[in-house]
C-alpha positions, 0 to 999 in steps of 0.5 A, spaced: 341 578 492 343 576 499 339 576 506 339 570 507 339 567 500 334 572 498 340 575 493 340 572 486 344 566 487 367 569 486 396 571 485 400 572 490 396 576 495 402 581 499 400 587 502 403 591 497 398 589 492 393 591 497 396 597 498 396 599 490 389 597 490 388 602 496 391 608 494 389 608 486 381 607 489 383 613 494 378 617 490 373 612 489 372 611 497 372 618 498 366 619 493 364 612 498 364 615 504 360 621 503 354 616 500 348 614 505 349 606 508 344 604 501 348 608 497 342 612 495 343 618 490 344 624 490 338 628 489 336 635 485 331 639 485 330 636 477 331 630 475 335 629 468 331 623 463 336 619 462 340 618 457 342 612 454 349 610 452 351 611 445 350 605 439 356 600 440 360 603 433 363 595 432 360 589 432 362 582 435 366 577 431 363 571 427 363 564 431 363 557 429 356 557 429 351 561 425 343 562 425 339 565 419 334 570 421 328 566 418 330 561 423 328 564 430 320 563 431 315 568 429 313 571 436 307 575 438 308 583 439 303 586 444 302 594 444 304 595 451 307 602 451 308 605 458 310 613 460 314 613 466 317 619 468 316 622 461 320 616 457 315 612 454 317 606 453 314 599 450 313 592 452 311 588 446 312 581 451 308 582 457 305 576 455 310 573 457 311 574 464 304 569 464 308 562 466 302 558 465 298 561 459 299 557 453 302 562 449 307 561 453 309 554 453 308 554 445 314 560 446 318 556 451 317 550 447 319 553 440 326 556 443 328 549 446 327 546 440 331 551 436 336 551 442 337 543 441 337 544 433 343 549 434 347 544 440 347 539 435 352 542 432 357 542 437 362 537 435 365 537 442 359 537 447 359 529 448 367 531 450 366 535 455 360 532 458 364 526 459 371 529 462 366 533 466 362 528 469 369 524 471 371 529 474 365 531 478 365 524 480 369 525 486 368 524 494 365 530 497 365 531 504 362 536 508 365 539 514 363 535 521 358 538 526 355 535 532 349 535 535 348 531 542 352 525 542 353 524 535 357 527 528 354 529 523 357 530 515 355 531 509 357 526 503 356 525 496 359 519 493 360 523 487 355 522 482 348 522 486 342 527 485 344 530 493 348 529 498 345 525 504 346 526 511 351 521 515 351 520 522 357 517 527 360 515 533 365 519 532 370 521 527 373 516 525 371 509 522 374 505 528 371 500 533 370 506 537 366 510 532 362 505 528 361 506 521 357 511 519 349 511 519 345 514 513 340 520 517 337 523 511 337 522 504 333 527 500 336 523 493 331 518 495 325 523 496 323 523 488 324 520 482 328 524 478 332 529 485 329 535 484 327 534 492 333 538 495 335 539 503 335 547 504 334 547 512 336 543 518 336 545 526 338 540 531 335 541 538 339 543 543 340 536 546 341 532 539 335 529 540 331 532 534 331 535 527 328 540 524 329 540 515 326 544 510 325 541 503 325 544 497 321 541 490 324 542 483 328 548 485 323 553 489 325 557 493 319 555 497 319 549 503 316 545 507 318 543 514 318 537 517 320 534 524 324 528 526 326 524 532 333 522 532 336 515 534 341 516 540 344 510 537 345 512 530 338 508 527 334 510 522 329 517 526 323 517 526 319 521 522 314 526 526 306 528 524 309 536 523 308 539 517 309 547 515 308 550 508 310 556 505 315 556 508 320 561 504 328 564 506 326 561 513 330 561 520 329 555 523 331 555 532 329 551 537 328 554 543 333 549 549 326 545 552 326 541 546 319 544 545 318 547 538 323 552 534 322 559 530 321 559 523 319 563 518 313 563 513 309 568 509 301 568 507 299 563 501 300 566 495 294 569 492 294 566 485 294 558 490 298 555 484 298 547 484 305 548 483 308 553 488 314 556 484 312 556 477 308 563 480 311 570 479 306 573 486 310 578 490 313 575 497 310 581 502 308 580 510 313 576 512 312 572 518 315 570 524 312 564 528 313 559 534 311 552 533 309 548 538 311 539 537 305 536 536 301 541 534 298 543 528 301 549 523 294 553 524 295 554 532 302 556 531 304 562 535 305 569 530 312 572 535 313 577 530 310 580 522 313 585 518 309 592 520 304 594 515 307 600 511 314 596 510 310 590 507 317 587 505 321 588 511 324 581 512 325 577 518 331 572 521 331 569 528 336 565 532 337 563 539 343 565 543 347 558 545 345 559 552 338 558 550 336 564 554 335 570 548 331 571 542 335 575 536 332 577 531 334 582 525 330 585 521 332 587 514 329 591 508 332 589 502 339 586 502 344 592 503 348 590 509 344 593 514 339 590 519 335 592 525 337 587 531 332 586 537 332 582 543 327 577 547 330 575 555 326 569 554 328 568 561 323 573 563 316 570 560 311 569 563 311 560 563 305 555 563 304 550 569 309 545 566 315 551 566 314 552 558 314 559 556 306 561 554 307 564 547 300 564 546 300 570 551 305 575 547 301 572 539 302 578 535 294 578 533 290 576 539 296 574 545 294 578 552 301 581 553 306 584 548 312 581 547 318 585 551 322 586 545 328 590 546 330 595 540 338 595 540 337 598 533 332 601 531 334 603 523 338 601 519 345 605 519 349 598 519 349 592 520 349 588 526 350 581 527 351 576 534 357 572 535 356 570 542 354 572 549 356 570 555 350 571 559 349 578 558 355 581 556 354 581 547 359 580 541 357 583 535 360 584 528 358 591 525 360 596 520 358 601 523 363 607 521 367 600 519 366 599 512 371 593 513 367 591 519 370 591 526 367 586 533 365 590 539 363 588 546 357 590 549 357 589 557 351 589 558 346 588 553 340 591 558 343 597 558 346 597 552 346 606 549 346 607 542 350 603 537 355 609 536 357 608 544 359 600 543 366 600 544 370 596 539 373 589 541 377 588 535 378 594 531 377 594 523 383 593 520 386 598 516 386 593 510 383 585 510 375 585 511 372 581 517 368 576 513 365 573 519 367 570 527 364 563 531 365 562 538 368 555 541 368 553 548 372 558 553 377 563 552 376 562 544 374 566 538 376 564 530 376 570 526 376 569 518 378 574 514 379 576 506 386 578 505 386 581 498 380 577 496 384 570 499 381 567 505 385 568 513 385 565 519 385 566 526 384 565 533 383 570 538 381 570 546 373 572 546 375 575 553 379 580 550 379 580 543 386 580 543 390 575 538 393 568 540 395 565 533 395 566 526 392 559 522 397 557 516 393 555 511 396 552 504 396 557 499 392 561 495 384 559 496 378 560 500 375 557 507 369 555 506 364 552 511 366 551 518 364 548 525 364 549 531 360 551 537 360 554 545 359 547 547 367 544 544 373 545 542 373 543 536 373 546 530 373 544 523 374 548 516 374 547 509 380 550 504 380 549 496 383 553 490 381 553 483 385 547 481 384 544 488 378 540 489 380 542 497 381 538 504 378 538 510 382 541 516 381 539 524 384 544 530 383 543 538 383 549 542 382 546 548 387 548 553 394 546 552 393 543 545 398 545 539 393 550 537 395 547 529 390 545 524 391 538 522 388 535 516 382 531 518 380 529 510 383 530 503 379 532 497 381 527 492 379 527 483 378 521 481 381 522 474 389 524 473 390 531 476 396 535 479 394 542 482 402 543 480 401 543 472 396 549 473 399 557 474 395 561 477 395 569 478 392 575 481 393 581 477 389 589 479 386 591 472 386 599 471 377 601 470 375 605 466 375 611 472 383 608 475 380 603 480 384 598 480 380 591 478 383 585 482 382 578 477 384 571 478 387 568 472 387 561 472 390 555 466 395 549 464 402 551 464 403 549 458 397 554 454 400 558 450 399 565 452 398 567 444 392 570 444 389 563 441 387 560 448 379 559 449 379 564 455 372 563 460 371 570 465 366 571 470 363 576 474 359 577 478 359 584 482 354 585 486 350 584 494 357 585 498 358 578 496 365 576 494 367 572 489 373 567 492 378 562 490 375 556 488 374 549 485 370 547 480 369 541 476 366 545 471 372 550 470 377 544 471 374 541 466 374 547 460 382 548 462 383 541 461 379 540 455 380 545 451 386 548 454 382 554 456 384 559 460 380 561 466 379 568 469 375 572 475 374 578 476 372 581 482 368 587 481 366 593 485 359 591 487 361 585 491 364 585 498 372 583 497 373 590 500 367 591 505 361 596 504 366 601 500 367 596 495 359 595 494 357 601 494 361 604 488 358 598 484 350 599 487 345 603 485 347 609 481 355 608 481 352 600 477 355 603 471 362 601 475 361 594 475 360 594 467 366 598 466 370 593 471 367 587 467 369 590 460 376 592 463 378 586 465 375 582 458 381 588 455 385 586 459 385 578 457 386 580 449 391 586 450 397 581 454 395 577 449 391 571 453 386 571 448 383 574 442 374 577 442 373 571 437 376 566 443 373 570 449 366 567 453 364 570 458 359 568 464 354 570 469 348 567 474 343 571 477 346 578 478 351 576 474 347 575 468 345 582 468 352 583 468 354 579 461 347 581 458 348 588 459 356 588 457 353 585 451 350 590 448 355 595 451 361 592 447 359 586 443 366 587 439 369 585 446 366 577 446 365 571 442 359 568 446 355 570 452 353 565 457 348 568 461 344 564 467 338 566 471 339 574 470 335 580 472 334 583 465 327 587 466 330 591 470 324 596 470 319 591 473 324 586 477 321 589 484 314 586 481 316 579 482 316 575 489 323 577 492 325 582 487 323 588 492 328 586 496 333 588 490 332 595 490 337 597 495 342 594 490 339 597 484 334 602 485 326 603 485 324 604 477 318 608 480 322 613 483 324 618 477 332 619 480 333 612 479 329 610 474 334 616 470 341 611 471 337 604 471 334 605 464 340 606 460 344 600 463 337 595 463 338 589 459 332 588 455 330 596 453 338 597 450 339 592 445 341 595 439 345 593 433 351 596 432 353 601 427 360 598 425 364 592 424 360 585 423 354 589 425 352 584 430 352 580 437 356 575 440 353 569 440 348 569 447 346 562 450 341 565 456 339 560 461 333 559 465 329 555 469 321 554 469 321 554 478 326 559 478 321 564 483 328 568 485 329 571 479 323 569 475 324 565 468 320 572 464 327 576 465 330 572 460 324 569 456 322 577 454 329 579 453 331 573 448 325 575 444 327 582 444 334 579 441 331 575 437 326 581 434 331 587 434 337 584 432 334 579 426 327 577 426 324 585 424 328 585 418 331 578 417 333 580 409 337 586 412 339 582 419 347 581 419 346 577 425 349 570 424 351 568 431 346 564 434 341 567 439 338 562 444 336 560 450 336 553 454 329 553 459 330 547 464 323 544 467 323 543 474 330 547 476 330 552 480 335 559 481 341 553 482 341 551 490 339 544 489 339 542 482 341 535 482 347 532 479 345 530 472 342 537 471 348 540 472 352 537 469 346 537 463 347 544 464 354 545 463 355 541 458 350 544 454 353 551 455 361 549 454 360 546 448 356 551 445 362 556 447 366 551 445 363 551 438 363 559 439 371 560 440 372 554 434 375 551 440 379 544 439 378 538 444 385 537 447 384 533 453 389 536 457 391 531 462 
């Protein structure tokens, strides 16, 4: 779910391709078109009760594993019944939405100990763990920034808990640069790594670094402040120290002073550890920190109002240090509110510093001067540069695929309607985002049939100076680069590349090339070369063309008998790029697998249009793609049901858990990380609110009337025909995952567990396995240290592995 992480945490590309795409998902767009920016539903004077999919008519096929009904833990059902909107619906595991009753614990502790029981059996899981863990243990660099005199990168020597922060000279180890100096190391910060780095700001000078750390997985941070060694020594640690800190800004304003952040007021349950609580995230807030001061005088700049209680806010500060940006958003549709503060005009103390004690939204003696560019949230607007007060801002306003447009002058700048564009949306690549560098210089990146795009435009004028060669079909991850240099550094990989980091000059009279700064190198024996990869556009069920990515060795056999691992996620705006994974590598290597994914409608890989025909009541679409690209792979014969996987997190294990019970005779096994399975109460948990613009309000009864047939944990029912029963499920979960809270999947596997086996275990024809693996001190993923990722996914891959009756083939 996206908004600042708040979205729960994706072969040829031709014109051609594009241009069938567009041209069969004609119908789709018009239907698009004429939905509002939250894609709300149309509305009657009546609303229909819901009516639920039919009972699947074929069940899954047996896998290598098999559990016996009387094997599952005996587990308490209350008698929860609620009537919403005429349904009457049950919830017999409310209980287990408690985290820290001891029922609950007893309830985690039987259903780890069944999981450990079943994953003993997977003959192939040390394998893989081991040829996972060597191909994890590579170099990983992060791409250079600078700040003050010095470069700054991530790095990684392959197998530590977290990536540490190095600082340097310059950008090589030479006499001149020096060798790299260790900043900050958050692998040192606890015993077992589970203290994450989630936030850093320097100040504008370099000179001071604001980090958040997060523990154990939480969303929630601390703040703390160091002092930075010109030299490359050791920082000093400074007294600041700032909780509850959640989906935070963190910018300095230019005297070095203090910075912005955001934060909201203590949980009302005060948990001893935060991120085990499941208490609604309302009333954001933003405020300005002083150095040197305690958190309790921090000034309130700005709350969310009242009547939206769950309204967000983000804050940056424009490179000339003279504005305040904020955006406000409500929920995570690509839309926001943008405001504006001229710094430059506040009212100053007798030491030239800005007085924000006299604009403190709760007792200050002004009211801030905040200028409402946009004041609703018909699109989405977000700064890329000014010059003074001249503005460039990134907008799909009447631009699904997105568009850049000039502001002359942001003081007066009329409605948003009448911004000019400055560079116009294309009529088919999605602008993905732009970064201003010193001068004339803008860098546009673009998705280009769901593979990544480079270019260097004039800032000036908008218009084109160069397109950027890139090295094939992948995506461009991370890149640096600001108003103060010339310098840009970007990352590429592809799925069977771990990828390389490149190096461009723009300073006036240079080659303008991309030079490769640092190669990405595995440290096992791996040939990019010995792989194929190809995109193909599957047909869905309503004739949209569904773009998928199929990855393996080129000496898999395309004989239906290839273990196949598809993911999906199709939701957010979010794409799903080209991309490495040790883990994926390791499957097709290890068991000459073949790996697929899908680019469903939900995501961002063809703008707003593209989201909005898999969101709110236009969801089932996304289903239907997932379920029409699993046809696909065992119709041209990659794979059979009893040799297909498939895989989501978050968004995207509500979509494998839904197309389980849809069409279990689709898949052997299920794997199915931190997903959204109540999907009646997921608004009553810390940020799932924020979810509603993708999925609805349950409260209304019009949306209520499309989630309730899809939502996970009320459609599980066995299937009339065939083996009768599920694939194998393997749902995953952490116990300080406070993004999508662990009762989402504790509660459905106890309905799985119950529907399918335990309410009649002599009837049950359930054979494949119905687990879940509970991790303790994880969170939603961000951060998850080294060991338990790989931990994770040998666990996962063995047991799909076992499922598929997977054989080891280690191909090197």
């Amino acid at each position: 779910m996206q908004t600042r992480g708040v979205a729960p945490s994706a072969r040829k590309s031709t014109s051609n391709a594009w241009a069938r795409l567009h041209a069969s998902n004609a119908s789709l767009i018009a239907r698009a078109q004429q939905s509002s920016t939250a894609t709300a539903a149309p509305q009657a004077q009546e609303v229909a009760k819901p009516v639920l999919r039919p009972v699947p008519t074929a069940g899954a096929p047996q896998t290598g594993l098999s559990v016996e009904p009387s094997q599952y833990p005996q587990v308490r059902r209350g008698e929860v019944v609620e009537t919403l909107h005429g349904v009457r619906v049950a919830d017999p595991y409310r209980w287990l939405e408690d985290p820290d009753s001891e029922d609950t614990r007893e309830f985690v502790d039987a259903q780890n100990a069944l999981t450990a029981s079943v994953l003993e059996q997977c003959d192939t899981r040390e394998q893989f763990r081991q040829l996972f863990t060597d191909v994890f243990d590579y170099p990983k660099y992060g791409a250079p920034f600078k700040a003050g005199g010095r470069y700054y990168f991530y790095y990684n020597s392959g197998l530590q808990p977290q990536s540490a922060l190095y600082s340097q000279a310059g950008l090589v180890p030479d006499t001149a640069a020096g060798e790299p100096r260790l900043f900050l190391d958050p692998s040192g910060l606890s015993a077992d790594g589970t203290v994450a780095l989630s936030g850093l700001s320097f100040s504008e000078d370099g000179s001071l670094a604001a980090y958040s750390l997060s523990k154990g997985g939480s969303d929630w941070c601390t703040i703390q402040v160091l002092r930075v060694d010109p030299s490359g020594a050791p920082p000093t640690p400074l007294a600041d120290k700032l909780e509850y800190v959640k989906f935070s800004s963190l910018a300095w304003t230019h005297d070095q002073r203090g910075f912005f952040y955001n934060r909201y007021p203590d949980p009302a349950s005060r948990p001893a550890d935060l991120g085990t609580e499941t208490d609604i995230n309302t009333h954001q807030q933003l405020c300005y920190h002083a150095l040197g001061t305690p958190q309790s005088e921090d000034v309130l700049v700005m709350q969310v109002p009242d009547e939206h209680p769950t309204w967000m806010l983000a804050a940056r500060v424009t490179p000339d240090g003279r504005f305040l940006v904020i955006s406000v958003h409500a929920g995570t549709m690509p839309a926001n509110r943008l405001y504006l503060v001229d710094m430059q005009a506040l009212d100053k103390k007798a030491d030239g510093a800005v007085d924000w004690a006299k604009y403190d939204h709760r007792n200050g003696s002004k009211k801030l001067p905040v200028v409402k560019l946009v004041d609703d949230f018909s699109a989405s607007f977000s700064v890329v540069a000014n010059e003074g007060t001249t503005f460039y801002i990134m907008t799909n306003l009447d631009a699904p695929r997105y568009r850049l447009v000039k502001i002359p002058h942001v003081t007066s700048a009329g409605p948003a309607s009448s911004w000019p564009d400055h560079i116009a949306q294309h009529p088919k690549d999605v602008l993905r985002g732009a970064l201003a560098l010193k001068g004339d210089v803008l860098v546009v990146r673009y998705l280009r049939d769901v593979v990544a795009a480079l270019q260097l435009r004039q800032l000036g004028s908008g218009a084109l100076t160069k397109e950027l060669p890139l090295p094939g079909v992948g995506s461009v991850g991370a890149m640096s680069g600001d108003r103060k240099g010339s310098e840009l550094f970007f990352s590429f990989t592809s799925f069977t590349e771990p990828g390389a980091l490149y190096r461009i000059d723009t300073a006036p009279g240079s080659a303008l090339e991309p030079q490769l700064f640092r190669r990405t190198e595995l440290k096992v024996p791996h040939s990019a070369d010995d792989y194929v990869t190809k995109q193909v556009f599957v047909t869905s069920a309503d004739g949209t063309q569904v773009p998928m990515f199929i990855t393996h060795h080129k000496d898999t056999k395309l004989d239906g008998s290839a273990p196949t691992l598809l993911y999906g996620y199709g939701g957010f705006n979010v794409p799903l790029e080209p991309g490495f994974s040790p883990n994926r590598l390791a499957f097709m290597r290890g068991y000459g697998g073949v790996f697929a994914q899908a680019n469903l409608r939900g995501g961002g890989e063809y703008g707003t249009e593209w989201r909005n025909a898999g969101s709110t009541h236009n969801k089932q679409n996304v289903f239907d793609d997932f379920q029409a690209c699993a046809e696909y792979l065992i119709r041209e014969r990659y794979c059979s049901p009893a040799k297909l996987t498939i895989q989501g997190g978050s968004n995207g294990g509500l979509l494998v858990a839904a197309c389980a019970n849809q069409r279990p005779d689709l898949y052997a096994c299920v794997l199915g990380q931190v997903g959204v399975m109540d999907m009646l109460r997921f608004h009553k948990f810390t940020i799932g609110h924020a979810w509603m613009t993708d999925y609805g309000n349950p409260d209304r009864a019009a949306d209520f009337s499309w989630i309730y047939p899809y939502s996970p944990l009320h459609n599980v029912r066995a299937p009339e025909g065939g083996s009768r029963q599920y694939p194998a499920i393997m749902l995953a979960t952490g116990d300080h995952d406070d993004r999508v809270v662990p009762l989402h999947t504790l509660k459905l596997l106890a309905t799985l567990q119950h529907n399918l086996a335990a309410a009649d275990p002599a009837a049950s024809p359930q054979r494949n396995p119905l687990l879940a693996r509970i991790e303790v001190k994880a969170g939603h993923g961000a951060g998850k240290p080294t060991q338990k990722v790989i931990a994770e996914a040998a666990d996962l891959m063995g047991f799909a592995a076992k499922c598929m009756n997977a054989k080891w083939v280690d191909r090197a």
